[in-house]
OpenMM code with the backbone's topology and positions (N, CA, C; nanometers):
from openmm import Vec3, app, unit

residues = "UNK UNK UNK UNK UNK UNK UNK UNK UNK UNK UNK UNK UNK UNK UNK UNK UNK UNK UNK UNK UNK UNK UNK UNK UNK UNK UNK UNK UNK UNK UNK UNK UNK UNK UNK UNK UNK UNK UNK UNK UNK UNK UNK UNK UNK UNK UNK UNK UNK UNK UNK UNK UNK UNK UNK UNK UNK UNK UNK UNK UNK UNK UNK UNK UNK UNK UNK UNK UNK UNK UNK UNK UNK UNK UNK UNK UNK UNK UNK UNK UNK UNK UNK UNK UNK UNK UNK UNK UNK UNK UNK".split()
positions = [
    Vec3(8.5734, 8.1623, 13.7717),
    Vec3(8.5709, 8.2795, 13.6864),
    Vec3(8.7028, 8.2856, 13.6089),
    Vec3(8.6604, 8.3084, 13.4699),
    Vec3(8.7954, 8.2789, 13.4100),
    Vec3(8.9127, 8.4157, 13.4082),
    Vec3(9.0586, 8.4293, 13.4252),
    Vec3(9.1034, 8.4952, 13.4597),
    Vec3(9.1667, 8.5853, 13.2689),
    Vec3(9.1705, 8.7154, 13.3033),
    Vec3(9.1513, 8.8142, 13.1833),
    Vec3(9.3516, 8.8111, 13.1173),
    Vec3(9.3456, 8.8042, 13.0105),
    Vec3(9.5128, 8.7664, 12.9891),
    Vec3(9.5483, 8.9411, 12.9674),
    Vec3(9.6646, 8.8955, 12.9329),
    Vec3(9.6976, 9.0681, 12.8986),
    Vec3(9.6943, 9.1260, 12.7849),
    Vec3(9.6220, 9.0429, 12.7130),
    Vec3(9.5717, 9.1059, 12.5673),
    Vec3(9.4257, 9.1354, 12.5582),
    Vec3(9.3460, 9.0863, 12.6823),
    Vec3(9.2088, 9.1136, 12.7335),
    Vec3(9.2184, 9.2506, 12.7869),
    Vec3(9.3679, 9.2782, 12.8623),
    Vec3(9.3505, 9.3920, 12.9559),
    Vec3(9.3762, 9.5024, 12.8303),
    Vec3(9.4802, 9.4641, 12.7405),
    Vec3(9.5030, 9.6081, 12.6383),
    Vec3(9.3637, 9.6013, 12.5746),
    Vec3(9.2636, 9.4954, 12.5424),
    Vec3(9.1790, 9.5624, 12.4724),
    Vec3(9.1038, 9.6270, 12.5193),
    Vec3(9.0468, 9.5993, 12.6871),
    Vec3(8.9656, 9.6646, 12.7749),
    Vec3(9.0442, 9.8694, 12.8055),
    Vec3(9.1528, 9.7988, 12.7957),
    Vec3(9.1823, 9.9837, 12.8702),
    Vec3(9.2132, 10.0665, 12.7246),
    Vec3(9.2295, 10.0027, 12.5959),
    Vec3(9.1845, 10.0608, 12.4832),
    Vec3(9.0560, 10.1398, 12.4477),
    Vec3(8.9279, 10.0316, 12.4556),
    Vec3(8.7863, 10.0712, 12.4955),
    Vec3(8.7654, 10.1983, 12.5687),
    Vec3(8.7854, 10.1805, 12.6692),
    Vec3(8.7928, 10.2375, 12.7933),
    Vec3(8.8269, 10.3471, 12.7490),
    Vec3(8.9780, 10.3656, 12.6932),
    Vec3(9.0247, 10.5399, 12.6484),
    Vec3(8.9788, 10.5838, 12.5321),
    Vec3(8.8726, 10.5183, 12.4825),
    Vec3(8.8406, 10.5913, 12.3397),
    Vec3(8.6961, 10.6231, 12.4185),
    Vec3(8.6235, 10.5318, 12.4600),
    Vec3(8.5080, 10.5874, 12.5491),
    Vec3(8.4796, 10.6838, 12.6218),
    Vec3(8.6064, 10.7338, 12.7312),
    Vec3(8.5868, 10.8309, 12.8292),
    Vec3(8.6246, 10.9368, 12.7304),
    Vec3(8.7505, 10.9394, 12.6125),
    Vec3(8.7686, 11.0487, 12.5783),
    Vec3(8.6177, 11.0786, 12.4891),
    Vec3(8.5508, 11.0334, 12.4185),
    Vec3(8.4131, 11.0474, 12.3539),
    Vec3(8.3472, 11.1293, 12.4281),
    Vec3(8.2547, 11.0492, 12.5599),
    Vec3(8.2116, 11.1087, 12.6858),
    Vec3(8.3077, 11.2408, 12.7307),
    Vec3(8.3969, 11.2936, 12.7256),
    Vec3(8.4467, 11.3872, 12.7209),
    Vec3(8.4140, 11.5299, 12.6625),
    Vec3(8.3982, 11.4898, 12.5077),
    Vec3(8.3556, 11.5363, 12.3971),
    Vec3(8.2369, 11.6005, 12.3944),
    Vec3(8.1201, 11.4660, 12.4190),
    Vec3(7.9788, 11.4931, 12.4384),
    Vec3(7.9516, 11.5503, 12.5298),
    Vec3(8.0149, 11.5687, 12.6745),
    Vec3(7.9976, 11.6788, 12.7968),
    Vec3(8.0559, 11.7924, 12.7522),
    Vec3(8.1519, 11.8377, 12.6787),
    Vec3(8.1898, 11.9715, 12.6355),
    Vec3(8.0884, 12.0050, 12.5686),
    Vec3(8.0510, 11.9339, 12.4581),
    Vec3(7.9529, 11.9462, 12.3844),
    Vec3(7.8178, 12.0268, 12.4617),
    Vec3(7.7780, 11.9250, 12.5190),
    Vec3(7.6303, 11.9342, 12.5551),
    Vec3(7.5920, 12.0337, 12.7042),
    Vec3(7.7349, 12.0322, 12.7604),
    Vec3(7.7093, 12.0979, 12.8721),
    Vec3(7.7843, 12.1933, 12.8827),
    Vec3(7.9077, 12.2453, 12.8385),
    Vec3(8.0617, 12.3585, 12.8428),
    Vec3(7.9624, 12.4853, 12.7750),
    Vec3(7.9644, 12.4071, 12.6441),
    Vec3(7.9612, 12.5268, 12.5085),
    Vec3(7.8387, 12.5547, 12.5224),
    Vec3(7.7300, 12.4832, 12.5769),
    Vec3(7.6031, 12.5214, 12.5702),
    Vec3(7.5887, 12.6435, 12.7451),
    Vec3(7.6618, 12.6029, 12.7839),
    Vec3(7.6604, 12.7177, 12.9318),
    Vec3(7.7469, 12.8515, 12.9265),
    Vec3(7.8434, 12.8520, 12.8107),
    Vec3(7.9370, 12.9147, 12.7719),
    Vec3(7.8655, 12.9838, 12.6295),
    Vec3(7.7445, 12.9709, 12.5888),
    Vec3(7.6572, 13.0105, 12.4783),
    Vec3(7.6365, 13.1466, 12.4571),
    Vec3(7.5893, 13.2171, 12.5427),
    Vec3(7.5897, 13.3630, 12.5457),
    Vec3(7.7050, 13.4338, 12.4961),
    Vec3(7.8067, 13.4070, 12.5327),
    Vec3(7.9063, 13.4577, 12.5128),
    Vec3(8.0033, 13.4765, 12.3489),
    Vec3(7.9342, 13.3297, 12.3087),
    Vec3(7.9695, 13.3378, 12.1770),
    Vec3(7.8789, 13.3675, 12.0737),
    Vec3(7.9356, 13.4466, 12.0661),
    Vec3(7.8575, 13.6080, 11.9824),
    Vec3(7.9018, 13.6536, 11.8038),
    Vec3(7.9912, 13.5251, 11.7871),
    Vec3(7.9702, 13.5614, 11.6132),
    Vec3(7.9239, 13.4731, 11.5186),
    Vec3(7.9608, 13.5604, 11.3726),
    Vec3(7.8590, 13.4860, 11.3319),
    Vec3(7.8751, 13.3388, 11.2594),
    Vec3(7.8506, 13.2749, 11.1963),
    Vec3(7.9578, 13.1197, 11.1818),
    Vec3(7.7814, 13.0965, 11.0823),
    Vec3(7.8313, 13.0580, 10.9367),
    Vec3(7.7289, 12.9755, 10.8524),
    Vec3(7.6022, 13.1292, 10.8570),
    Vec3(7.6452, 13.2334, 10.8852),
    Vec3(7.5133, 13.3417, 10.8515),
    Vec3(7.4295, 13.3615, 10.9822),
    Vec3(7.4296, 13.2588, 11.0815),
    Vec3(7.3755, 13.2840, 11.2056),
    Vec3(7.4958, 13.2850, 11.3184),
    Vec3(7.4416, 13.3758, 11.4358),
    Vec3(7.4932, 13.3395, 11.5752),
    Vec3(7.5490, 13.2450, 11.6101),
    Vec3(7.6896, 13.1774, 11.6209),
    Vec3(7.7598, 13.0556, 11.6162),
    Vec3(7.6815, 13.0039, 11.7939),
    Vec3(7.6557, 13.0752, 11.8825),
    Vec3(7.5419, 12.9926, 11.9695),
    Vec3(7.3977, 12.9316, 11.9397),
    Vec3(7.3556, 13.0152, 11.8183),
    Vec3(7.2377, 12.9211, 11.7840),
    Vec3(7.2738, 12.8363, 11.7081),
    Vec3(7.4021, 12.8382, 11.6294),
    Vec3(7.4337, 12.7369, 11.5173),
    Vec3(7.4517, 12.6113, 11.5877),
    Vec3(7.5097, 12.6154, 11.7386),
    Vec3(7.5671, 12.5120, 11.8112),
    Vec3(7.4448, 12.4339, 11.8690),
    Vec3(7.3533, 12.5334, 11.8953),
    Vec3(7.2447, 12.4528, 11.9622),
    Vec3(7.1492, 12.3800, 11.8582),
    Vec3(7.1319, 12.4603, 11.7621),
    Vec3(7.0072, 12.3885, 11.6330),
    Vec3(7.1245, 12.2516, 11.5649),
    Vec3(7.2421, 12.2926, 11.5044),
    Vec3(7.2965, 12.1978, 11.4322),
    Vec3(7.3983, 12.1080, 11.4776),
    Vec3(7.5092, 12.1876, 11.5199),
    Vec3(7.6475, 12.1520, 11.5222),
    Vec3(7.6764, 12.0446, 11.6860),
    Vec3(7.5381, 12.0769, 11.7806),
    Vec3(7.5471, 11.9593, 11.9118),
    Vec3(7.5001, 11.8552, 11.8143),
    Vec3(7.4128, 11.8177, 11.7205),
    Vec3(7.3566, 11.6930, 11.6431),
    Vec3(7.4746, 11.6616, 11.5846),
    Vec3(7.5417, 11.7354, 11.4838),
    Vec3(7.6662, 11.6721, 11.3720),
    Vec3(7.7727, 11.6334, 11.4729),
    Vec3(7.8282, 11.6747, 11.5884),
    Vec3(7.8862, 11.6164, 11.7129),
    Vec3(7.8626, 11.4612, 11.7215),
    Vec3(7.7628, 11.4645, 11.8229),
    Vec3(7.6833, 11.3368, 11.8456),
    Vec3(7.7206, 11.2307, 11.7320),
    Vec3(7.6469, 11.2473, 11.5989),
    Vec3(7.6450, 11.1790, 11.4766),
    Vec3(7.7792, 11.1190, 11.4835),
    Vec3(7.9128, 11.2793, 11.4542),
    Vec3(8.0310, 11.2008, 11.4390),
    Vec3(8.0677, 11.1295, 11.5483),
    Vec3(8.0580, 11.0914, 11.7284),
    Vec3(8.1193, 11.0214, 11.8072),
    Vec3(8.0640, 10.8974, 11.8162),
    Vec3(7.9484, 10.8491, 11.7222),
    Vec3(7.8714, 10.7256, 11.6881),
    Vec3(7.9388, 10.6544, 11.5894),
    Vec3(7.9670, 10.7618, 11.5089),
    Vec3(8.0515, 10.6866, 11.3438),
    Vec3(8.1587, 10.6380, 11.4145),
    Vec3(8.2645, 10.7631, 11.4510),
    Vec3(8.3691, 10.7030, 11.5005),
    Vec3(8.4197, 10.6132, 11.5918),
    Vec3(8.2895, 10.5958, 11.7031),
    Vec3(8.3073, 10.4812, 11.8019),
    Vec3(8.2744, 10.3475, 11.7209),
    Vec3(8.2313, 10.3246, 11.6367),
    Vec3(8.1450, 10.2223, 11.5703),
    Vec3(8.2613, 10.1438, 11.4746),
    Vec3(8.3326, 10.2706, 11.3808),
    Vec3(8.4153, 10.2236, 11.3158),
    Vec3(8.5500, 10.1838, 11.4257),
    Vec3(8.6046, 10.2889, 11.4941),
    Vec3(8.7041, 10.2375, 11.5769),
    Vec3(8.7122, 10.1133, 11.6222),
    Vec3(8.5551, 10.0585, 11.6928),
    Vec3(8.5486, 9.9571, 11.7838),
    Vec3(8.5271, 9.8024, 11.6859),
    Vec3(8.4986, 9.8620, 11.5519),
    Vec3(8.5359, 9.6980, 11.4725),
    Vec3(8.6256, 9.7038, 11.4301),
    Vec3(8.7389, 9.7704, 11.4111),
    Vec3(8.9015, 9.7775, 11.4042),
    Vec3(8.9677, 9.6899, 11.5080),
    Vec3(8.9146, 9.7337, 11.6480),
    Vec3(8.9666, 9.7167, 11.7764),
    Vec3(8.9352, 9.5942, 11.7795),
    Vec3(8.7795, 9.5339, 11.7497),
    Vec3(8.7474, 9.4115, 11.8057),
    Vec3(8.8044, 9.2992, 11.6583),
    Vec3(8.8869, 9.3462, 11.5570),
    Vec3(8.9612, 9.2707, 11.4314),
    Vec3(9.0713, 9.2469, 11.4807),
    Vec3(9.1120, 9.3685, 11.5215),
    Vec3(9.2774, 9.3275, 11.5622),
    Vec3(9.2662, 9.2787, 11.7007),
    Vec3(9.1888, 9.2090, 11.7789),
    Vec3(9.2286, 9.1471, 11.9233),
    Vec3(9.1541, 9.0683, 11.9128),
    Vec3(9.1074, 8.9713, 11.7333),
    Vec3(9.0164, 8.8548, 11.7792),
    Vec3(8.8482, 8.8448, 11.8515),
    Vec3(8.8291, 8.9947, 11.8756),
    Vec3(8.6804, 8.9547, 11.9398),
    Vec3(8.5637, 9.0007, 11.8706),
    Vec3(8.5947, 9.0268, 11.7147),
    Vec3(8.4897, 9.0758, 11.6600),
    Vec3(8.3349, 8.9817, 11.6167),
    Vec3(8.2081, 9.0356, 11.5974),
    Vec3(8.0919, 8.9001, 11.6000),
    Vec3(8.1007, 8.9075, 11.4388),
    Vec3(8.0086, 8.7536, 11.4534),
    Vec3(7.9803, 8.7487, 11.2932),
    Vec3(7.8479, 8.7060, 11.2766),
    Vec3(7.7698, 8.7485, 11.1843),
    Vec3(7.6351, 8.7722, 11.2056),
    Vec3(7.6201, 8.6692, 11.0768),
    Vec3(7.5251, 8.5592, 11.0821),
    Vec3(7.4365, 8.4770, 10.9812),
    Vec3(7.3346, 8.5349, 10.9310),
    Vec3(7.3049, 8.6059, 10.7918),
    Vec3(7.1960, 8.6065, 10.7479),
    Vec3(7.1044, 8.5276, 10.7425),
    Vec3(7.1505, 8.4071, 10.7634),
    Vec3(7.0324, 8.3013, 10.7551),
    Vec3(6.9872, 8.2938, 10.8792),
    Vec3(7.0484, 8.2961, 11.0284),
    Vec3(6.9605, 8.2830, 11.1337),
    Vec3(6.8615, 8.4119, 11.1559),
    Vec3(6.7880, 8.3672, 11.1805),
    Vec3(6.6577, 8.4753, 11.2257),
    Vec3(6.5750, 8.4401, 11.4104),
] * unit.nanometer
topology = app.Topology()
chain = topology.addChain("A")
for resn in residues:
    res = topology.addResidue(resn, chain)
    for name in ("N", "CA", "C"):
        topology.addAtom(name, app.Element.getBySymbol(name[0]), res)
């Protein structure tokens, strides 16, 4: 088994801290603010900023921690050499 250098390990515990902090995000998201819902009681965009959170603003969340993991992680995988490269011609 081949052994991981230490530019394997910064890119892994890089990953790693942009991931858990994401997953972070999406549990505040999906589980904090949505249990903490009642409570927020004004109004934000013309409606109830708890229904705004549940109809729109958990989706535009989500959306942005996809963009940003997506773009981050071909930055990450440019600058440490491990990015793929895709052939239009293979199928």
């Amino acid at each position: 088994m081949p052994r991981l250098t230490e530019r394997h390990r910064q890119y892994w515990r890089r990953n790693l801290r942009v991931t858990l902090a994401l997953l972070a995000l999406w549990f505040f998201v999906s589980y904090v603010l949505v249990f903490f819902a009642r409570g927020l009681r004004f109004p934000f965009f013309g409606w109830p900023f708890s229904f705004w959170v549940a109809a729109q603003g958990a989706l535009i969340v989500y959306l942005l921690i996809v963009v940003f993991y997506t773009r981050y992680m071909d930055r990450l995988d440019r600058r440490y050499g491990v990015e793929e490269f895709f052939d239009e011609d293979e199928d």
